[in-house]
Every structure is written in structure tokens, then in C-alpha cells.
C-alpha positions in Angstrom: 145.6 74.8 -96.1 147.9 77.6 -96.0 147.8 81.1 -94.5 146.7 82.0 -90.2 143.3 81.4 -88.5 142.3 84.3 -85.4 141.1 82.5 -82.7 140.4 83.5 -79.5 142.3 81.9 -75.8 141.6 82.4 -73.1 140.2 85.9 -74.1 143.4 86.8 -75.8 143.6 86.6 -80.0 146.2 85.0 -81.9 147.0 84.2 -84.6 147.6 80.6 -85.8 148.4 78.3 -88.8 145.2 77.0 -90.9 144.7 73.5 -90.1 146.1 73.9 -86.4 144.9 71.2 -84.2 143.3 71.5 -80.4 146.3 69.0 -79.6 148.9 71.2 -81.3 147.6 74.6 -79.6 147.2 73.1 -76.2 150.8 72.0 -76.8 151.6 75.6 -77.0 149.9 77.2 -75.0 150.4 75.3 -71.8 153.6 73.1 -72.8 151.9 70.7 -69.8 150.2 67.1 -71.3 148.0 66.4 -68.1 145.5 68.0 -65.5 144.0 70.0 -69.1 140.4 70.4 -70.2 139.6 72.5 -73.4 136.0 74.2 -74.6 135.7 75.3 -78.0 133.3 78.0 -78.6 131.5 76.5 -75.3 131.5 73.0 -75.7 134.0 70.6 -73.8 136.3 68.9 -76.1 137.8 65.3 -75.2 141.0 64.4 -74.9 141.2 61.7 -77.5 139.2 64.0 -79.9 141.5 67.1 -79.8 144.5 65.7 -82.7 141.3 65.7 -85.0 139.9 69.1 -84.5 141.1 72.0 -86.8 140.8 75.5 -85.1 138.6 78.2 -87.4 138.7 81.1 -87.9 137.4 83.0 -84.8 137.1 80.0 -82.5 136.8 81.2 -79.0 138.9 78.5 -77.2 139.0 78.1 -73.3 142.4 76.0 -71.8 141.6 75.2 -67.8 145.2 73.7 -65.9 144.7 71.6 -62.9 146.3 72.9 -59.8 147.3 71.4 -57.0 147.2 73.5 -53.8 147.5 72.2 -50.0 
């Protein structure tokens, strides 16, 4: 596949390459490989799934980070 997909994260749009993986945008947009969960269009994604899902066009992707705190 060639060309971008719009999708939507974390309420903002971009643009990404056709074919992108959950695994390759999380990679992106977080640069972190732990503490991370991921809903597309509204249902959780797992972990070991996310290399094999190709974004769409107009996804709606939520990325939640972990935080620590004291």
C-alpha cells in the first residue's frame, strides 16, 4: 500500500503511512515500550496483537501512559 491514512489520536488528526501498524504509531507517539494501553475506535487492543493491526483510514485511536506518582 502506498499513499497516508487520517486517523485520529488522542483527539488530534494525523496523517500516517498506509499499512502503519498499532506497534509502529505507538512507537511514535509515545517513544516509551511499557506502562501503554491502546483502544481503537473503542475497543482495547493487546499488546501482542498491535504489530498485526493496520491503522484505516479515520481510526479513532486512544494511547493511555502509566504514571507513576507518590
Amino acid at each position: 500500500m502506498t499513499g497516508t491514512v487520517s486517523v485520529n489520536v488522542n483527539g488530534e488528526q494525523r496523517d500516517v503511512l498506509a499499512g502503519t501498524t498499532v506497534a509502529e504509531l505507538v512507537k511514535s507517539v509515545t517513544g516509551q515500550d511499557r506502562g501503554i494501553a491502546v483502544a481503537v475506535n473503542g475497543e482495547v487492543m493487546p499488546r501482542r496483537e498491535w504489530p498485526g493491526i493496520a491503522l484505516g483510514d479515520r481510526d479513532q485511536v486512544e494511547v493511555v501512559t502509566a504514571v507513576q506518582g507518590g
